[in-house]
ZALUMDO-198031 format. One record per residue (C-alpha): residue in one letter; z negated, x negated, y negated. Coordinates in Angstrom, 2 decimals. Layout:
REM residues N
A:Z:X:Y
...
REM end
This chain:
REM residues 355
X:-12.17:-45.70:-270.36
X:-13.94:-42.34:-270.18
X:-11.79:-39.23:-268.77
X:-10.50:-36.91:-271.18
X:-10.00:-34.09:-268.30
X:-13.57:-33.46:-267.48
X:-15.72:-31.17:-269.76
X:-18.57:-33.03:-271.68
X:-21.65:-32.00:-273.69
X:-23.58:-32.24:-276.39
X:-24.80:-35.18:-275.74
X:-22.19:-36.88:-274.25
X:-21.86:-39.59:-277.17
X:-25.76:-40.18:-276.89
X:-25.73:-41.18:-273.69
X:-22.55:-43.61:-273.72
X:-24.96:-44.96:-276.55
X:-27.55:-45.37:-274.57
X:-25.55:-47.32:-272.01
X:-25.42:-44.71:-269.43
X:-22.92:-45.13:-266.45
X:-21.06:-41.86:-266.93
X:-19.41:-39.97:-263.62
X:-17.62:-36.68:-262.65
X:-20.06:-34.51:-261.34
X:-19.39:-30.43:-261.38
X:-16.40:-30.63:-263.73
X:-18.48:-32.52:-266.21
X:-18.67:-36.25:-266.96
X:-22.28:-36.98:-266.63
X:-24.79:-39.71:-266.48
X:-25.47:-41.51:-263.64
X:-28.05:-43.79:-264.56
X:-28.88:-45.96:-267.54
X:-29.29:-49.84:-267.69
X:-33.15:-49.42:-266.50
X:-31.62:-48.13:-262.92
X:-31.65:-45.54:-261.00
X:-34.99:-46.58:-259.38
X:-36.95:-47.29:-261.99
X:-35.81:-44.09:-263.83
X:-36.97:-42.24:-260.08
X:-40.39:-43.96:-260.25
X:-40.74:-43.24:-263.89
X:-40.84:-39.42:-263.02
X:-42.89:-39.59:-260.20
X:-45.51:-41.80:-262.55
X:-44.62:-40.80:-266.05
X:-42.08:-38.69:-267.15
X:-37.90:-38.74:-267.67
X:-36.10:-36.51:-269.40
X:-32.45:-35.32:-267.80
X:-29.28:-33.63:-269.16
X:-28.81:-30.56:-267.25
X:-26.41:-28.94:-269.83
X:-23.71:-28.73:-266.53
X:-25.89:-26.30:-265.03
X:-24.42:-22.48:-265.88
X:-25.59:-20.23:-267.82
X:-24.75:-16.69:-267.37
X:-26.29:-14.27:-269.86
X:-26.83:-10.47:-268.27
X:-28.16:-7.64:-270.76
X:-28.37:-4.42:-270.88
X:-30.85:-1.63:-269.42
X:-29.00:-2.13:-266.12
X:-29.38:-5.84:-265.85
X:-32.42:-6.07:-263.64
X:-30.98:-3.51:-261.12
X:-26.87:-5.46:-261.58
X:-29.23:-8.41:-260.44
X:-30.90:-6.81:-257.58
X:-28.42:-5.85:-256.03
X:-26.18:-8.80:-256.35
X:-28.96:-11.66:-255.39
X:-31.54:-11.54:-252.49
X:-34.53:-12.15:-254.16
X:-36.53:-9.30:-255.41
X:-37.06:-9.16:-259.31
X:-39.71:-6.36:-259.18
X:-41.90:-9.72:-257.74
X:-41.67:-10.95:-261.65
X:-41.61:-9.49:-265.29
X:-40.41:-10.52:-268.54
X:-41.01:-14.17:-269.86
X:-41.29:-15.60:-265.79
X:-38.49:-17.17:-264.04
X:-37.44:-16.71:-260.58
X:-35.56:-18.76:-257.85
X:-32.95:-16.49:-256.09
X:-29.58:-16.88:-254.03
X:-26.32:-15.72:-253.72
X:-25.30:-14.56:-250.28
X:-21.85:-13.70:-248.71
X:-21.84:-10.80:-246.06
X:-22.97:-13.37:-243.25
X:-26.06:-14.41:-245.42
X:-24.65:-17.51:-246.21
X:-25.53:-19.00:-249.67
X:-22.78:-18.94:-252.27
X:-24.95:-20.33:-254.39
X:-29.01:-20.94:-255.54
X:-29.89:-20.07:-258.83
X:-32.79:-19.86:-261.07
X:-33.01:-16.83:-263.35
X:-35.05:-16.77:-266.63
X:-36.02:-13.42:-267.53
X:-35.65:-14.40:-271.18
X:-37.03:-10.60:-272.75
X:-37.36:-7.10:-271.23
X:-33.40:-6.56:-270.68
X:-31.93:-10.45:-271.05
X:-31.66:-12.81:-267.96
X:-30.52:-16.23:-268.26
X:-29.00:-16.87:-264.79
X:-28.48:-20.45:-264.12
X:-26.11:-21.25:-261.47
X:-24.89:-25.11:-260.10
X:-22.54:-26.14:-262.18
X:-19.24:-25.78:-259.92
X:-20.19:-22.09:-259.49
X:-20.77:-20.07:-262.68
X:-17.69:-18.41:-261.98
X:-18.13:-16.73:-258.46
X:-21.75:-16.26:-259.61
X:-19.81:-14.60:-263.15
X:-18.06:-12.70:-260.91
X:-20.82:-11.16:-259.08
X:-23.18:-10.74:-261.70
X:-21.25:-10.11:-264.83
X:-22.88:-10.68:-268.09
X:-21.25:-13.35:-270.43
X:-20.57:-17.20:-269.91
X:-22.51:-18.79:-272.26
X:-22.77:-21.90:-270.85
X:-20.42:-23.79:-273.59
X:-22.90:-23.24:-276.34
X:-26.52:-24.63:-275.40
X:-27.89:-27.89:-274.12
X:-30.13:-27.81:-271.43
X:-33.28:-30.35:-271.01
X:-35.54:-31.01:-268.30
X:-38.46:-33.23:-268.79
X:-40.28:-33.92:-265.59
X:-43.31:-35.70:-264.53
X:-47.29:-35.99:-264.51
X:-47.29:-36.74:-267.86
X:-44.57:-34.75:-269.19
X:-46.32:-32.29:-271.45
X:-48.61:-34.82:-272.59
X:-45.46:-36.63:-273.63
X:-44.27:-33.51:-275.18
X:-47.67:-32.64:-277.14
X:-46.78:-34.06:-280.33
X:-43.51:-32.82:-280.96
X:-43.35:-29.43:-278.79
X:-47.07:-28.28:-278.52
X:-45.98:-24.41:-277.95
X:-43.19:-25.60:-275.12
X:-45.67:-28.13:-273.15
X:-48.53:-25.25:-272.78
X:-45.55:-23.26:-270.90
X:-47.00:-22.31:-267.66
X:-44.71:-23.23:-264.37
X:-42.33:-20.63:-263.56
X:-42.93:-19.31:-267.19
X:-40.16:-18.67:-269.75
X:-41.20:-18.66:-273.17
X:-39.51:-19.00:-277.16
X:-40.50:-22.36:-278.33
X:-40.04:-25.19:-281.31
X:-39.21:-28.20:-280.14
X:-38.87:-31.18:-282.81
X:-38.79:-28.05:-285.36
X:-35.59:-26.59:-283.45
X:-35.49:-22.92:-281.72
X:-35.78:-23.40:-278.05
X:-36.31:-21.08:-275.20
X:-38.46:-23.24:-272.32
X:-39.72:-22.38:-268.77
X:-41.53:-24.17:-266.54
X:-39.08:-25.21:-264.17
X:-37.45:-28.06:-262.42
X:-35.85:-30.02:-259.74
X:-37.84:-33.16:-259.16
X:-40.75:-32.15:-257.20
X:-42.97:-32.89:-260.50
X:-44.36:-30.85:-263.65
X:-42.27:-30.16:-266.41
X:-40.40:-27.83:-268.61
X:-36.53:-27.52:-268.81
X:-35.74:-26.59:-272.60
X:-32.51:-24.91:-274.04
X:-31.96:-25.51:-277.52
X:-28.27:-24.70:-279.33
X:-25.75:-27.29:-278.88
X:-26.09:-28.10:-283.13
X:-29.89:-28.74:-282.31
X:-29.73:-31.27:-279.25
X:-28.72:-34.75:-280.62
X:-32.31:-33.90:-283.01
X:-34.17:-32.44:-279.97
X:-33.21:-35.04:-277.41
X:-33.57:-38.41:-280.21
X:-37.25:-36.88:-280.72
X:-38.02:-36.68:-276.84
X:-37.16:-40.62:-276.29
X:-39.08:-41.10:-279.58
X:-41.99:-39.12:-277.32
X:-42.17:-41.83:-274.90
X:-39.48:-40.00:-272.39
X:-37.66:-42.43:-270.23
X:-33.51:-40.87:-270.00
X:-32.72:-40.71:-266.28
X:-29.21:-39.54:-264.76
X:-27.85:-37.90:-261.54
X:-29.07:-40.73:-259.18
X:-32.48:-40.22:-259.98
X:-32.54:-36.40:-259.79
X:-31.12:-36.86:-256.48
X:-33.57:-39.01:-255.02
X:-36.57:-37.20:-256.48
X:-35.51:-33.35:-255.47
X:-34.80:-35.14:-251.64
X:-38.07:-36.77:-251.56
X:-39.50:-33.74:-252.67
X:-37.25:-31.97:-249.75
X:-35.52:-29.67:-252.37
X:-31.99:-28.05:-251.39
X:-28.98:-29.45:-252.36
X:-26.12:-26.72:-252.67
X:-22.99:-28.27:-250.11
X:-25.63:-30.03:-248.56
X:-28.92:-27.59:-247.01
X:-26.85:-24.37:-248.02
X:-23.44:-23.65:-248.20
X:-21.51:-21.04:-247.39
X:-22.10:-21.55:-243.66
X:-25.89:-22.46:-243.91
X:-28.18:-19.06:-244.58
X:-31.53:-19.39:-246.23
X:-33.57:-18.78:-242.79
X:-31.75:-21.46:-241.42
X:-32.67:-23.56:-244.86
X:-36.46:-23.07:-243.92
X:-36.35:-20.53:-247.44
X:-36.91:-17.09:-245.58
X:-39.69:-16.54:-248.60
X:-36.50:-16.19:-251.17
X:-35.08:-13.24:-248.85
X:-36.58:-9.94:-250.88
X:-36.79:-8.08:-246.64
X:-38.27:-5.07:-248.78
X:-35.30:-4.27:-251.24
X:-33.34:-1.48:-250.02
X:-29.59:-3.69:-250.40
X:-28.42:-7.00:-250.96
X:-25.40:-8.75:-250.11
X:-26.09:-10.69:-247.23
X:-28.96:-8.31:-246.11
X:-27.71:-6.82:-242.47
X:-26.43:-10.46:-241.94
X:-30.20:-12.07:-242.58
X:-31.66:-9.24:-240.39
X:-29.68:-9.68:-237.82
X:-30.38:-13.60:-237.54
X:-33.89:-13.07:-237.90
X:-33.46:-10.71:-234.97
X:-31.94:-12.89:-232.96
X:-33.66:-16.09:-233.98
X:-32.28:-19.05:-235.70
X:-29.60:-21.25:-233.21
X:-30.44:-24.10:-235.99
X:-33.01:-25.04:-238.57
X:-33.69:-27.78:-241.17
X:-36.17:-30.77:-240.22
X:-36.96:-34.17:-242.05
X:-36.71:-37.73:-240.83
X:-37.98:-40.87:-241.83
X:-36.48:-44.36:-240.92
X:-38.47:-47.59:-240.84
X:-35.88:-49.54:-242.80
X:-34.38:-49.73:-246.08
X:-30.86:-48.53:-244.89
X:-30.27:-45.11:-246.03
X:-29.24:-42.66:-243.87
X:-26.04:-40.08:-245.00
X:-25.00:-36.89:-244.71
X:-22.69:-36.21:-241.96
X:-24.76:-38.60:-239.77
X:-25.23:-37.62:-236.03
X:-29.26:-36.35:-235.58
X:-29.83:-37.99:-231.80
X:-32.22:-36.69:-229.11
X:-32.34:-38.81:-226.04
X:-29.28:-40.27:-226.70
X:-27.50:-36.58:-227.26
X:-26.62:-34.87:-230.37
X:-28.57:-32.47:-231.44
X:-27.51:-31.95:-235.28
X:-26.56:-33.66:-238.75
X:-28.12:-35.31:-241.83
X:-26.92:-33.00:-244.28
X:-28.55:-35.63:-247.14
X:-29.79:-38.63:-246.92
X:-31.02:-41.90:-249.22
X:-33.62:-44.29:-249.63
X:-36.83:-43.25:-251.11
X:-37.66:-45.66:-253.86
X:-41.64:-44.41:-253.41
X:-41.66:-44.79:-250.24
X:-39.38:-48.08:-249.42
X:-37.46:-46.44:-246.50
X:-35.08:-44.14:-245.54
X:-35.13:-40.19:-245.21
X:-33.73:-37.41:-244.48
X:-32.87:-33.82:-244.18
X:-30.74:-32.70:-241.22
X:-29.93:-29.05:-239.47
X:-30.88:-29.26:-235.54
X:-30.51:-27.27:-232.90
X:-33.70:-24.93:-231.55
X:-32.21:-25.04:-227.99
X:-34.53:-28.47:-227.84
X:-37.19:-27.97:-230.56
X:-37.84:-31.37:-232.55
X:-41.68:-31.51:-233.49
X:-43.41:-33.57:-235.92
X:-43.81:-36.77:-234.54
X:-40.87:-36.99:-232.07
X:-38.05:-40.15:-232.04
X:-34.91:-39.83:-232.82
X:-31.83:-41.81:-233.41
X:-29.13:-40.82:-236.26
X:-25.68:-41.95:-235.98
X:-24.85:-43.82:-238.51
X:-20.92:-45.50:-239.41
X:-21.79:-46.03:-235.80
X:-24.79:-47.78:-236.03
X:-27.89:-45.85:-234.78
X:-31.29:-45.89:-237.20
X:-34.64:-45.68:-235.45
X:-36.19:-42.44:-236.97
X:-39.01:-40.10:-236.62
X:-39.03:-35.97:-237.28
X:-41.86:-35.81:-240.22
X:-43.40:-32.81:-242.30
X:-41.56:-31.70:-245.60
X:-41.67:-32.85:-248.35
X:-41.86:-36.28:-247.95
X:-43.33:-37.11:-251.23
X:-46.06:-34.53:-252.78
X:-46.62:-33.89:-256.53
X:-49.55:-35.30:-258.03
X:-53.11:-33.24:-257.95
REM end
């Protein structure tokens, strides 16, 4: 029995077709994996190419010959960095710099932005931008991997020659779409939004492509492997983007942000904490919350952790303190349900994309 109280989309029925093991994620019900598994759906991106529903991300539409300068001044990035038809990963701060929210913007045409917030926070991120909801209507695709455009070639050939970071109009399967080159899995790919009429056409003709459907458990373990933030996880609220390792997202040279004085400040100061990876030698997955141990004293916490399916063991992310810096290499212990997993600190990410 499926849940009645959570929102659904387009393509809700087509993936209850397809077998998938539908959850709650964000307000929506959503799918978690299919019958191939969550692992083979991860490997499948990281070899081939998967397509995901991503229609519970927002969508906040903000027009107008103010929008550029509404956005400015509302996120921390800096928008003069881009122009019309690129997208741009931004944040939004509170007044002590921590993150509210991360966001990708598509700057659609000269005066329309497309700002794309997690799913449980298109209305704060509403609320600070303005602009219009429009979330309800479209259906958002994201096909990732090293062979995703090649994938897409036949039925998309405008879309797949979108460049990453690029936002472009597009026909996909014959339908309207606006694409950009964007993603969460550490991989190449597009993300394509296509009317909500249009996606049971556009997302039949993508499996038809060759596209393997993967769910939530997949896009997990790919954008950790790839050592992308989680929001609640790396940032929150309490976690600020220096402290995230993501000073390059701060826009130091725009005159006012939210957040700004906070951010200076810290970097002033210097950070009390930062975010490191770890890497366990067995399969047992370590999880958030988890004590990070130095010489037997805590020194932190995994704010995510799994197994890595390409890699066979477990890793990591975790905020430590800088009062004892933790260097590539070092041992550690992390605190496990009270059961302590060998670990070492190791670079991020722990997977790299394909040459």
């Amino acid at each position: 029995m499926h849940s009645t109280s959570l929102r659904r989309t387009a393509l809700f029925d087509a993936h209850v077709a397809l077998g998938a093991k539908m959850v709650e994620f964000g307000g929506f019900e959503m799918p978690l994996s299919y019958p191939s598994g969550t692992v083979k759906e991860h490997l499948s991106c990281r070899g081939d190419a998967v397509v995901f529903d991503v229609s519970h991300l927002g969508t906040v539409r903000v027009s107008g010959t103010e929008a550029r300068v509404t956005l400015d001044l509302a996120l921390c990035n800096d928008l003069t960095k881009i122009a019309p038809g690129r997208a741009q990963y931004t944040q939004l701060l509170n007044d002590d710099g921590g993150v509210l929210d991360d966001i990708i913007i598509w700057w659609v045409s000269t005066n329309v932005f497309d700002v794309m917030p997690n799913a449980s926070n298109t209305e704060r991120v509403l609320a600070a931008v303005g602009g219009d909801d429009v979330t309800a209507g479209r259906t958002v695709l994201a096909v990732q991997g090293p062979n995703a455009r090649r994938r897409l070639l036949e039925i998309a050939p405008d879309a797949a020659g979108v460049g990453r970071f690029r936002v472009a109009p597009a026909s996909v399967a014959g339908r309207a779409a606006v694409v950009a080159g964007t993603g969460y899995t550490g991989e190449d790919g597009i993300e394509i939004a296509v009317d909500n009429a249009d996606a049971s056409h556009v997302f039949a003709a993508i499996l038809d492509a060759g596209v393997l459907p993967a769910g939530l458990g997949a896009r997990d373990t790919l954008r950790l492997e790839a050592g992308l933030p989680l929001h609640g996880h790396e940032l929150s609220e309490t976690i600020t983007p220096l402290e995230a390792g993501l000073g390059w997202v701060v826009g130091w040279d725009k005159a006012k942000f939210r957040g700004k004085d906070a951010l200076l400040a810290q970097r002033a100061s210097g950070l009390s904490r930062t975010l490191r990876g770890f890497s366990t030698s067995t399969r047992q997955p370590p999880r958030d919350g988890a004590e990070v141990l130095v010489d037997g004293a805590t020194a932190g916490v995994v704010t995510s952790g799994n197994f890595s399916p390409v890699l066979g063991h477990g890793i990591a992310l975790g905020l430590v303190s800088t009062s004892r810096p933790l260097e590539v290499g070092q041992r550690v212990q992390l605190n496990v349900r009270d059961r302590r997993l060998d670990a070492a600190c190791v670079a991020v990410p722990f997977v790299k994309k394909k040459a």
